[in-house]
Structure formats: structure tokens, C-alpha cells
C-alpha positions as CSV (number, residue, x, y, z in Angstrom):
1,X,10.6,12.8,-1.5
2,X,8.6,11.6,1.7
3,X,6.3,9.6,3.0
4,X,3.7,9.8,6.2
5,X,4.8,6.9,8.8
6,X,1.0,6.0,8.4
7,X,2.2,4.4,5.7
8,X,5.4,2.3,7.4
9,X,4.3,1.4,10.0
10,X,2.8,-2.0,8.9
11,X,5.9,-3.0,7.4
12,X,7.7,-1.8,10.0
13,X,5.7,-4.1,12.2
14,X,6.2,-7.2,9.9
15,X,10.0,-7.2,9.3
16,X,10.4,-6.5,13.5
17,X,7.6,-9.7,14.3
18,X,9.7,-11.7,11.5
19,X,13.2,-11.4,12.7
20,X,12.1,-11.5,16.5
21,X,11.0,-14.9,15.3
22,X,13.8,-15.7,13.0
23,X,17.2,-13.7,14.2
24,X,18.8,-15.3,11.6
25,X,16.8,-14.3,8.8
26,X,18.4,-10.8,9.3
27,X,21.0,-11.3,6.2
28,X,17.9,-11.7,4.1
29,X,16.7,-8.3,4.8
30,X,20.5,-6.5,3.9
31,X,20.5,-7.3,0.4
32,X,17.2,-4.7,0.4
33,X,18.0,-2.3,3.6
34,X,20.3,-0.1,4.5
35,X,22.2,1.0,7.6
36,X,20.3,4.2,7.5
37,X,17.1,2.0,6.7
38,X,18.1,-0.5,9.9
39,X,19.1,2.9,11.9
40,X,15.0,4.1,11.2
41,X,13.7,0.6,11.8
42,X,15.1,0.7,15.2
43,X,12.8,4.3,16.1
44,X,9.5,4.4,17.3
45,X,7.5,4.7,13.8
46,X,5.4,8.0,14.0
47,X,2.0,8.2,11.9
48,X,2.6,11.9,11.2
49,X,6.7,12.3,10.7
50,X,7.9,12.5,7.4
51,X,10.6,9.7,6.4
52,X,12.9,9.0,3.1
53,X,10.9,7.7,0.1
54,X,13.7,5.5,-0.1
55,X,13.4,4.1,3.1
56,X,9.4,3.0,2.1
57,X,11.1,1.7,-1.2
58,X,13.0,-0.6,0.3
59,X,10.9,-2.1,3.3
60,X,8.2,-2.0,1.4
61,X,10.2,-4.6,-1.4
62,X,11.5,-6.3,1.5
63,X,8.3,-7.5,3.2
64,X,7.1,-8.3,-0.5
65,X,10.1,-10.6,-1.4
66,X,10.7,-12.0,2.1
67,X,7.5,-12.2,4.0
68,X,4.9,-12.5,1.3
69,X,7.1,-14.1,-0.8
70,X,6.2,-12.7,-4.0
71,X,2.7,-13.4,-4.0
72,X,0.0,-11.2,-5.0
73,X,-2.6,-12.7,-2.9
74,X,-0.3,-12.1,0.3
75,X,0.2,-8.5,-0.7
76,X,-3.6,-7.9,-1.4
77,X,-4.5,-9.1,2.3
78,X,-1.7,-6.9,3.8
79,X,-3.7,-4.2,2.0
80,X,-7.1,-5.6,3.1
81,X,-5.5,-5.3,6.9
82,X,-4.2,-2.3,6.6
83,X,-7.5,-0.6,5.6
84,X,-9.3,-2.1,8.4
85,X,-6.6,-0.9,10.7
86,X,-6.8,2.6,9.1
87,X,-10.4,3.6,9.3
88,X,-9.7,2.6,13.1
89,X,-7.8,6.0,13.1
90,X,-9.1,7.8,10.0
91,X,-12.7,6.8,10.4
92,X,-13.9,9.8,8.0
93,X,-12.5,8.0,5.0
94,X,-15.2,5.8,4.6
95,X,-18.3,7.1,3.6
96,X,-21.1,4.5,4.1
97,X,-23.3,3.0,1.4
98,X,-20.8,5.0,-1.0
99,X,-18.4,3.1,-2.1
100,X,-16.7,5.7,-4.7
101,X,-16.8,8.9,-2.3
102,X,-14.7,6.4,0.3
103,X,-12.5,5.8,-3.4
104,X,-12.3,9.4,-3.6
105,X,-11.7,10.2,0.1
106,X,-8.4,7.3,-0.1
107,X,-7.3,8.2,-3.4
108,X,-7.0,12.2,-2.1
109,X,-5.3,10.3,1.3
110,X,-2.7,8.4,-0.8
111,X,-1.5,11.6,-2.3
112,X,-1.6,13.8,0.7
113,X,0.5,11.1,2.9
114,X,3.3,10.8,-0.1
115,X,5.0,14.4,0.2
116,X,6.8,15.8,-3.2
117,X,6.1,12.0,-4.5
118,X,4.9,11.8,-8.5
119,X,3.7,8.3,-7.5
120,X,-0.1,8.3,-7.4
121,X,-3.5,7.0,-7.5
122,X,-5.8,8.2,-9.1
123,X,-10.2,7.7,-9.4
124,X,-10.4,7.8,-13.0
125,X,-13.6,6.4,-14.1
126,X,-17.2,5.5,-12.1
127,X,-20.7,4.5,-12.0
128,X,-22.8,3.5,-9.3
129,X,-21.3,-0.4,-9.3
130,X,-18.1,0.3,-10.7
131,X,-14.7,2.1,-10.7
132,X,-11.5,2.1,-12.6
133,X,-8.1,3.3,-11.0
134,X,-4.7,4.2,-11.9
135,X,-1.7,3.4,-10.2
136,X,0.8,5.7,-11.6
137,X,4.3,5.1,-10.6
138,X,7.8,7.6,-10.8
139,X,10.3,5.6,-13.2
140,X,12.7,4.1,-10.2
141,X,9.6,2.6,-8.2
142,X,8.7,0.9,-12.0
143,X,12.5,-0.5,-11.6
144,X,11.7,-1.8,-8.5
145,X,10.5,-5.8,-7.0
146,X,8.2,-3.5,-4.5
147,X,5.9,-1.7,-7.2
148,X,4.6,-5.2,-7.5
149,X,4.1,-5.8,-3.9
150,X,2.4,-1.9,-3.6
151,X,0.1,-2.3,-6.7
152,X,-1.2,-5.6,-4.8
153,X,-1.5,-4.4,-1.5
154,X,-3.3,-1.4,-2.9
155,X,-5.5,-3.4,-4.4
156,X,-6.8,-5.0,-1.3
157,X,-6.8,-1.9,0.0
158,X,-9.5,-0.8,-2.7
159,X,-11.7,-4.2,-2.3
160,X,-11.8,-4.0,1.2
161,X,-12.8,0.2,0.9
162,X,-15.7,-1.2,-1.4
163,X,-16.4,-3.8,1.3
164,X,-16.6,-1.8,3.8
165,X,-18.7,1.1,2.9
166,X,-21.4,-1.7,2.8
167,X,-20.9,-3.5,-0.5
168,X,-21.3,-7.1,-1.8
169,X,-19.7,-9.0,-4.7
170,X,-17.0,-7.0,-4.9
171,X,-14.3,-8.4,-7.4
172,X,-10.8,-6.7,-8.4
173,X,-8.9,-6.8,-11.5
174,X,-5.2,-5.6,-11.6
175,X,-3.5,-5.2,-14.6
176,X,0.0,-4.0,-15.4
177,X,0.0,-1.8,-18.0
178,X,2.6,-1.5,-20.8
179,X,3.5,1.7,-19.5
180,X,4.7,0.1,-15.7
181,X,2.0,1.6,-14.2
182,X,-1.1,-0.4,-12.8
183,X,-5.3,-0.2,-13.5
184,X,-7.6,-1.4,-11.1
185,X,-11.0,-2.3,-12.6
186,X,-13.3,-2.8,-9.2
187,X,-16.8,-3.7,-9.6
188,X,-19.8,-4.5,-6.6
189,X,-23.3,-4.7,-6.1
């Protein structure tokens, strides 16, 4: 399993700004990285190499527990960035005034940039001021802190697609289902 560094990058970027400012912070991070995860966070992070699943498992939980410190909010504006930085690069996945072809365009995105993953998003439901997505997740990413932290940031991601192809009002609801997966019920005007 693999994932696009389009997708590591930010974190990559957080946990390298974080310990430049606090060095000794760095025992923090080993209880959730590797020395093969340390030995990739030291490369240059390309947008278009494939790297270990694992390796976005565990950043991923890392910057959750140590640099948003577990909170949802924190994770949804990481997501809310890292759309804004993404449509800087990939400007054809927004479609403006249509908020659930730019859904559709990420949602197809997601799944393209996670190779041989089972984890995926998926448009399930929509009308012309709603839409209802499904975060379906493999069984060790359910058994992980980091799900959390990537069903929050995915849901700023979503709220800030909905924003940006020229919406107002927009609200999110994320709820964790009994299942381990997550539903996002996004509605505008």
C-alpha cells in the first residue's frame, strides 16, 4: 500500500517547523515514528513518489496527537489549508459555482493518490445544497489515533471545497459511525 507525497507533505512540513522550534520535543514523535519513518522525513518530500502507507499512518497520527493535540477543530483547519494549498497546484479540481462536481473531482483525487489502499472516500448522496460522504477506512487505520485526525482534516477539506467553488453557509457534520468509518453530511447555500 502507497500513498502520493501530495499527501505528506503538509505533515512533513509540520513535524520539521515543530522540532526546528522545539529540538527536544523529538522523543515525543518516537513513540509514533520509526527509524525508517525518521530516515524518509529527512528526504526531500516529492508530490508524485509513492511512499509506505505506514509511513502516512504514522505522521499523520503524530501531527494529530502532538501538534493538534487531539482536537478536531485543529485537524479540520489543517484540512481547510491544505485545500487551499492544493488547488494552487491542481487548479482543475474545483469546478466553480459547483460545489458537488469539485466533491466528485476530490473524492476521484483521494482515491487516485492512495495506491492499492481500501481506505476511501466516497460522494454518496447529493442535491443542489447538499451532500453526504463516506469515509471508509481499512481495519488497522480504524485501530489507529490518526483515523481521527484524517476524518477531521478531511472534513475541512470538504467545507473549504464547498467554500470555494463559490458557496455560502456552508456547515459540516462528522459523525463516526458504529462501523469505524466516518459520514460527512455537508450542506450550503
Amino acid at each position: 500500500m502507497k500513498v502520493k507525497g501530495t499527501w505528506l507533505s503538509d505533515y512533513v512540513t509540520l513535524i520539521r517547523s515543530y522540532l526546528k522550534t522545539n529540538p527536544e520535543k523529538k522523543v515525543l514523535f518516537d513513540k509514533f515514528l520509526t527509524k525508517e519513518d525518521w530516515d524518509i522525513l529527512s528526504e526531500w518530500i516529492l508530490p508524485s513518489k509513492l511512499y509506505p502507507y505506514d509511513f502516512f499512518q504514522h505522521v499523520g497520527t503524530a501531527v494529530y496527537v502532538i501538534i493538534a493535540k487531539e482536537k478536531k477543530e485543529t485537524s479540520q483547519l489543517f484540512g481547510s489549508m491544505f485545500f487551499r494549498k492544493l488547488i494552487e497546484i491542481y487548479k482543475n479540481l474545483l469546478v466553480t459555482n459547483n460545489p458537488v462536481s469539485s466533491l466528485e473531482k476530490f473524492t476521484a483525487f483521494h482515491q487516485a493518490y492512495f495506491k492499492e489502499v481500501e481506505s476511501r472516500t466516497f460522494l454518496i448522496e447529493s442535491t443542489n445544497n447538499s451532500a453526504l460522504i463516506r469515509l471508509k477506512l481499512i481495519e488497522s487505520d480504524k485501530q489507529i489515533k490518526g483515523a481521527e485526525g484524517l476524518a477531521y482534516q478531511l472534513a475541512g477539506t470538504f467545507q473549504e471545497i464547498v467554500k470555494q467553488a463559490g458557496c455560502d453557509n456552508v456547515t459540516i457534520t462528522t459523525t463516526k459511525e458504529l462501523d469505524g468509518n466516518y459520514l460527512y453530511t455537508i450542506n450550503w447555500k
